[in-house]
N, C-alpha and C positions, 0 to 999 in steps of 0.2 A: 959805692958804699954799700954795707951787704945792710940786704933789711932788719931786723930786728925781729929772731924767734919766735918772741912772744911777746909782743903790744898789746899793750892795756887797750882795754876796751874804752869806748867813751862813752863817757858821763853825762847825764844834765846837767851837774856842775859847772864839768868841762863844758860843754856845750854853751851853754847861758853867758862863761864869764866871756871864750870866745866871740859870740855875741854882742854881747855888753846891756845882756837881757835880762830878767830876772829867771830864775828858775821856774816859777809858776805859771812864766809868758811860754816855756820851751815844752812842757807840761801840759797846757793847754793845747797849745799846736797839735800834738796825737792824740790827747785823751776829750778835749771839750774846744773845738774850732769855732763853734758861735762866739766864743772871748774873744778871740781875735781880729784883726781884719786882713781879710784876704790876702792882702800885701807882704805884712805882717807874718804870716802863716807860711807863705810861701817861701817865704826869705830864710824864716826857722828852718822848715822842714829841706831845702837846699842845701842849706848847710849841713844839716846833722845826715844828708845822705854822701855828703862829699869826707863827713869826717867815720862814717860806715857806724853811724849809730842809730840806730832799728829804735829807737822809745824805750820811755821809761820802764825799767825792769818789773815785769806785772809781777815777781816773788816780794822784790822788796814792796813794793804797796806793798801787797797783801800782809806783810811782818809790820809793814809800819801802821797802815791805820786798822787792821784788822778785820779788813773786808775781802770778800774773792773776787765780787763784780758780777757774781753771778747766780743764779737759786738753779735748783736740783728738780724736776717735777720724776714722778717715782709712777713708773706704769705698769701696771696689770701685764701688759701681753707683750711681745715682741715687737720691736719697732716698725718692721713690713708688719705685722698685724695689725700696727695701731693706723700706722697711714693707709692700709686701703679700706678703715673702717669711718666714712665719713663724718658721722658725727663724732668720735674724737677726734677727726684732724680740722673740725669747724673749732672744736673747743680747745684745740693747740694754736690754731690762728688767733684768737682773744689772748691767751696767754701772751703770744711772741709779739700783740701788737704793743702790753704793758710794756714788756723787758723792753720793748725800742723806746718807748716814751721816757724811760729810766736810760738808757742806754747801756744796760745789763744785758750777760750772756744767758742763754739757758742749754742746763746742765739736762742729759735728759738718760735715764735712768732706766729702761726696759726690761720686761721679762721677770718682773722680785714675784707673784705667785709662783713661774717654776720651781724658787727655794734655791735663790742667789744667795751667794754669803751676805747676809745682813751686815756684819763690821763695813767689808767694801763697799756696802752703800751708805755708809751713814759716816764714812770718813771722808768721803770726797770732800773737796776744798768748793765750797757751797753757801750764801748767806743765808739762807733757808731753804726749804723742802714745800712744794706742791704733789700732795698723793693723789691719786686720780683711780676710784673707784676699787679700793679692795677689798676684801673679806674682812671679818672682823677678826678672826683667829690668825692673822697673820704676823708675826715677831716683827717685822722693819719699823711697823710705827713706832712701838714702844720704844724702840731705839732710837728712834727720830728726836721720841719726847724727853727720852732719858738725857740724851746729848746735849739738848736744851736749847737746840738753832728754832727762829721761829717757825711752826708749821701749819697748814692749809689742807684739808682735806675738802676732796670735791666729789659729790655723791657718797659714799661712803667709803668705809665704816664710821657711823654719827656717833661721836663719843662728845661727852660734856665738857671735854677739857682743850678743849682741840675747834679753832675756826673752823665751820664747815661752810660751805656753797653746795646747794642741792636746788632741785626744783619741787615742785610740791608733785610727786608722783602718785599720793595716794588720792588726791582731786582727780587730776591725769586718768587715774584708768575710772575715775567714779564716773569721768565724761564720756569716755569710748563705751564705759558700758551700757549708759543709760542712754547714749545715742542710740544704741543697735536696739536694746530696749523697747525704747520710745517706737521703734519699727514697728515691731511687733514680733520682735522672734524672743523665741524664748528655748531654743536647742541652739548651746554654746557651745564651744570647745576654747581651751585657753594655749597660746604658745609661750612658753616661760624663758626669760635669760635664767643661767644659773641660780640656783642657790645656794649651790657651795663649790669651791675651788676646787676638784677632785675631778672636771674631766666627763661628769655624766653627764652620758645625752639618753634620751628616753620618755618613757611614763614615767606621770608622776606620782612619787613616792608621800606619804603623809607625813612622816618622820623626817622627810628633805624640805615639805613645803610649809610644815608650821614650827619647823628649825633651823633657821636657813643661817648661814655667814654672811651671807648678801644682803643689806639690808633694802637696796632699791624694788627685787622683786617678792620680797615680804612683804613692802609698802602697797605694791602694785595689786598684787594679789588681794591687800585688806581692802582696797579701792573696788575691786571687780565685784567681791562677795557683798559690800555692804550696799553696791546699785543694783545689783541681780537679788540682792533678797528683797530690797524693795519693792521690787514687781513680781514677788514670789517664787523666785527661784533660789534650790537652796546651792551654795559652791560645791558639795560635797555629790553632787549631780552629775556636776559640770565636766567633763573628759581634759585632762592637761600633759601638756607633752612638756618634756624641760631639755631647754639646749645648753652645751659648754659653751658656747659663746653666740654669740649675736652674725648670723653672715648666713647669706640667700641660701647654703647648703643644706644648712642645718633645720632650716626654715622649711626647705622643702620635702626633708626627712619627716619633720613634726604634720607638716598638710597633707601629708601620704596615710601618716598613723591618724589621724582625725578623719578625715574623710572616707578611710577602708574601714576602721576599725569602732569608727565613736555614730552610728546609724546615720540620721536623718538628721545631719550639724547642720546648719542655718546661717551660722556666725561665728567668724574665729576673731578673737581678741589677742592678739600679737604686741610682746613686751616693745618691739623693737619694729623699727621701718625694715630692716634688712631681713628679717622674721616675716613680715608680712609678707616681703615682695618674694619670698620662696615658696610662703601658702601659696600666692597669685598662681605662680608654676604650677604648684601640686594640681592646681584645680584644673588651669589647663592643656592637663598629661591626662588628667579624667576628664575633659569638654563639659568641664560643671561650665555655665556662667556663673558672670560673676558682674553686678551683683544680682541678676534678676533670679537665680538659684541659690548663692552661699554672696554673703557679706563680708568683708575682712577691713580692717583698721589695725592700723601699725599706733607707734609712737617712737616719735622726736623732729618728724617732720626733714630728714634730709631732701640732697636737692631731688635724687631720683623719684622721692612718692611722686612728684607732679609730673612725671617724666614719663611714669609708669603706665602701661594700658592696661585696666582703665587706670586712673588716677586713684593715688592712694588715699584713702581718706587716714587721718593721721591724730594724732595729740602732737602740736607741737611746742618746742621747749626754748630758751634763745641759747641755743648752743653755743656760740662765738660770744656772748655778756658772762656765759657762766664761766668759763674761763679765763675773761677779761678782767671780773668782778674776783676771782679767785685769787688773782696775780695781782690785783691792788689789795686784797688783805693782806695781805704778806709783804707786801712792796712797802704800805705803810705803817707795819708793824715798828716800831721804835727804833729796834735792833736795825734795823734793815734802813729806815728810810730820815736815821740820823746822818748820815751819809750821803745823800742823794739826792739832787736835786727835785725841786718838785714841777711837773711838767706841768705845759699852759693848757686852760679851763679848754676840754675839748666836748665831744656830742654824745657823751656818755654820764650823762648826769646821773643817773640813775643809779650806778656801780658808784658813781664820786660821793652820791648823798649817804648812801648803806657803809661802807668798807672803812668812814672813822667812826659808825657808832654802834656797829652790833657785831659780838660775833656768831651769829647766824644768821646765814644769808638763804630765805625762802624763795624764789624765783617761781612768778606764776606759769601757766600754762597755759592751752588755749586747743580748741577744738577746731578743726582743719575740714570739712566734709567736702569730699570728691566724688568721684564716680565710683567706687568701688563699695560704696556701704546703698542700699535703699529698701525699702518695705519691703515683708518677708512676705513671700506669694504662696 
């Protein structure tokens, strides 16, 4: 008997009446197996591989109940840049622990500073958007907000209309500064992330650093000047180098120009741990110690500061909450989590108590001292 062309595909319909199940039992089997019992499940799932049916058609959901299953998180850099940059792949790990508790995908979006088509990111098939640190002049958000999906910004850009998750960064540097301070040094020099998406690395400019698109090392910067004028020093003193992005390179570019070019520095204040651990280098490629001749302090606390020789001293941030904490605002946004079940009370009390009642989410800091900071000799 010759086969048949072209056979209908099968159905959960099919499937179910085959069965003698209901359709939400066939349903469950692929999309939620805790309904089920084991038995149950198996028996489903046997069948619909004997009759060559792969689960329910994720288009039709998606047309029927109006959901994709899954949010979009929208990144600064390239996806190898983001993963070999630790602390965002500590804060991608909180993210991806929410979407399991939800059992959502994530959509993950790279590279929109380059000057991606904005339309292609903001059409993808997405329950909402998580942006993860970008300039403020950048077109994607407003498309985000135009389009009307709910969205999460994390670190910046802090706009008032818009959830945000940040840490408190202008406390952050008040601590690193008044730590080194507290030494007794009072010759600093400063190493900056960006302040604007354009790619400079260098000295820094006045017109870059009291206009910045970035608003974390704006914050940073008002932190350092307000604990050094404390102890009478003025920022406008201060020597500062500014990197395009955060990684031991550029870090070691910035400790070369401090150290050669800024006299008798004492104390580098580093926006960033991977900042820091490239001054460490700069200093010994010149056999400074460290810190019984130059002190250095990072921030965010990845896993290398403690790793580092000497040990970093750091500000650290809870990388993996802020994340986690970001992806429940969003998770329980209306839009989003009329939909979806709600997952059992887990060890994150903290993200559960903030994410139904504010939208802004301040995350403390906290001051880390190691071997790489001590009294200025």
């Amino acid at each position: 008997m010759p086969r048949d062309p072209n056979p209908r595909r099968p159905t959960l319909d099919t499937l179910a009446k085959t069965l003698g199940v209901s359709k939400t039992t066939v349903s469950n089997a692929f999309s939620r197996p805790d309904q089920l019992s084991s038995d149950l499940r198996e028996r489903v799932l046997a069948a619909a591989r004997e009759a060559g049916y792969s689960g329910p058609d994720p288009v039709a959901r998606m047309l029927r109940t109006g959901r994709a299953g899954a949010i979009g998180l929208i990144l600064p850099q390239s996806l190898p840049s983001t993963l070999d940059d630790p602390a965002t792949a500590a804060l991608l790990r909180g993210i991806a622990d929410a979407c399991e508790e939800r059992r959502l995908g994530l959509l993950i979006i790279p590279g929109v500073v380059r000057g991606r088509d904005t339309q292609r990111i903001v059409d993808v098939a997405v329950d909402g958007f998580i942006a993860y640190s970008l300039p403020r002049d950048l077109p994607v958000l407003e498309e985000v907000v135009i389009r009307g999906d709910p969205l999460v910004v994390i670190d910046q850009p802090r706009r008032p209309d818009v959830s945000t998750i940040h840490v408190d960064d202008l406390r952050g540097a008040q601590l690193a500064a008044t730590h080194l301070a507290g030494l007794g040094h009072r010759r600093f020099g400063i190493v900056s992330l960006p302040f604007r998406a354009d790619g400079y690395t260098g000295p820094g400019q006045v017109d870059r650093i009291t206009a910045p698109t970035y608003d974390v090392p704006g914050e940073r910067m008002q932190g350092y000047g307000a604990a050094l004028a404390s102890h009478g020093i003025s920022l406008d003193d201060v020597p500062i180098f500014e990197c395009a992005r955060s990684d031991e390179e550029l870090g070691f570019q910035a400790g070369r120009y401090l150290l050669e070019s800024a006299g008798a520095v004492t104390a580098i204040l580093a926006m960033s741990d991977r900042l820091a651990l490239g001054v460490l280098a700069a200093a010994r490629e010149r056999r400074i110690k460290v810190p019984d001749e130059l002190s250095i302090i990072g921030f965010d606390d990845i896993d290398g500061a403690a790793r580092a020789r000497p040990s970093l001293s750091t500000i650290r941030q809870p990388l993996q909450l802020k994340g986690y904490a970001a992806a429940r605002f969003l998770l329980d946004s209306p839009r989003v989590a009329s939909s979806q079940a709600r997952p059992e009370p887990g060890d994150r009390a903290e993200a559960e108590s903030v994410t139904s009642e504010s939208e802004i989410l301040d995350l403390p800091v906290e001051l880390i001292v190691r071997q790489s900071t001590g009294p200025r000799r």
